[in-house]
C-alpha positions in Angstrom: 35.6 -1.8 -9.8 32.7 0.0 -11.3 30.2 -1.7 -13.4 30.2 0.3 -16.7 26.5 0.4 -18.4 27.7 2.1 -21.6 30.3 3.3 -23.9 30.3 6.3 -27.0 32.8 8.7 -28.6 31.7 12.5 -28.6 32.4 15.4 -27.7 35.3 15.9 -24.8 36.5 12.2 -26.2 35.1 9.1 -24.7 32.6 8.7 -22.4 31.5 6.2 -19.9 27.8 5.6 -18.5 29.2 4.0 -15.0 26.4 3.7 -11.7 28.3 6.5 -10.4 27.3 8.6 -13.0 28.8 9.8 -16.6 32.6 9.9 -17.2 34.7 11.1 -19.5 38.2 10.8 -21.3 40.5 14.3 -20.5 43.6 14.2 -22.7 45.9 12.6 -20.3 43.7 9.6 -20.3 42.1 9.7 -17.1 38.2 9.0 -16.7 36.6 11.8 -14.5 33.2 12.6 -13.9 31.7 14.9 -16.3 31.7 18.0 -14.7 28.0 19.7 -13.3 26.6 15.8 -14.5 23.3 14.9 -12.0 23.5 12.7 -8.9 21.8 9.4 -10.1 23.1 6.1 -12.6 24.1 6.9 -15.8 22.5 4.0 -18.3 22.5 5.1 -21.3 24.7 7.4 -24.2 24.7 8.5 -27.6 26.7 10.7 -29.0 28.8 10.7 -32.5 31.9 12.0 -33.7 30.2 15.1 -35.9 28.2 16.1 -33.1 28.5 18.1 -30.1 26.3 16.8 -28.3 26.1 13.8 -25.8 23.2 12.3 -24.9 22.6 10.4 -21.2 20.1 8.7 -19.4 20.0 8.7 -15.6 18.5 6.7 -13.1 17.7 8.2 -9.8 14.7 6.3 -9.1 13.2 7.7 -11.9 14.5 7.9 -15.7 16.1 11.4 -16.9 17.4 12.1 -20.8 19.8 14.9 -20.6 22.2 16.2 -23.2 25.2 18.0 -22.6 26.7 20.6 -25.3 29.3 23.1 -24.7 29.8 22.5 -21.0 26.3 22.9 -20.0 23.4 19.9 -19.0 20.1 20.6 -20.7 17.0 18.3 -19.6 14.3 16.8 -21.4 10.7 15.6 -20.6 9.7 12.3 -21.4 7.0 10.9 -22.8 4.3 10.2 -20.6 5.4 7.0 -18.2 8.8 6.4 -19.3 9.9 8.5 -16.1 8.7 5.2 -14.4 11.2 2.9 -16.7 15.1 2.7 -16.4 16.6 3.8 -20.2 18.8 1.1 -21.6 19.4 2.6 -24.9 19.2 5.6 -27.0 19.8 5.8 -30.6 18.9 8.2 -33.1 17.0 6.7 -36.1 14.6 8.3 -38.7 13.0 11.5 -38.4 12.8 11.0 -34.7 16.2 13.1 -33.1 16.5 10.6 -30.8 14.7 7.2 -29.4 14.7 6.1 -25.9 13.9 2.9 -24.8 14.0 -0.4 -21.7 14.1 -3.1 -21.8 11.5 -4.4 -24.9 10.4 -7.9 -24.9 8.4 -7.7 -28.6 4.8 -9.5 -27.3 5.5 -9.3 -23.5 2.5 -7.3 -21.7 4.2 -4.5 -19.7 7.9 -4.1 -21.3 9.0 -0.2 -22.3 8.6 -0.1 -25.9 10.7 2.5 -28.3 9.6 5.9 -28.0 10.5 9.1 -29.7 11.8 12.1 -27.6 12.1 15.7 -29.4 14.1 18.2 -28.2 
């Protein structure tokens, strides 16, 4: 069994964020790997019905927010230290395209807090 991290619909149908990596739905109903994804632990996804892109976080060691549109994996950099924090969520809110966050503890010294990535 592999522990699954997180669940979205977009595009290709559903996806999975497994520690093997991101999987997705095909129309038989099979979960495969999405194809060309990076080695590392998929924590994180976003993605929406209306939109065709998907959004992962992996976790190699070190955190990585790509998004995939049209068959092809385009990376992002992150805002300065976050590379050093495993992504738990991301979520698209305000004018901010897309936030990225760990795991926040509100008044704990040390705990990732919400930031804003732009693309």
């Amino acid at each position: 069994m592999v522990p699954i991290e997180g669940l979205a619909s977009g595009p290709g149908g559903f996806w999975v964020a497994t520690h093997e990596g991101p999987y997705v739905q095909d129309p038989t109903g099979r979960f495969t790997r999405a194809e060309g994804s990076p080695k590392g632990e998929a924590t994180a996804l976003f993605g929406g019905l209306t939109s065709n892109t998907m959004w992962v976080a992996i976790w190699d060691g070190k955190a990585h927010v790509l998004a995939h549109e049209d068959r092809n994996w385009r990376a992002f950099d992150l805002p300065p230290g976050l590379e050093k924090e495993r992504i738990d969520a991301l979520a698209a809110f305000g004018p901010a395209p897309l936030a990225v966050c760990g795991c926040w503890i509100p008044g704990q010294p040390g705990s990732a807090r919400p930031r804003c990535l732009s693309p």
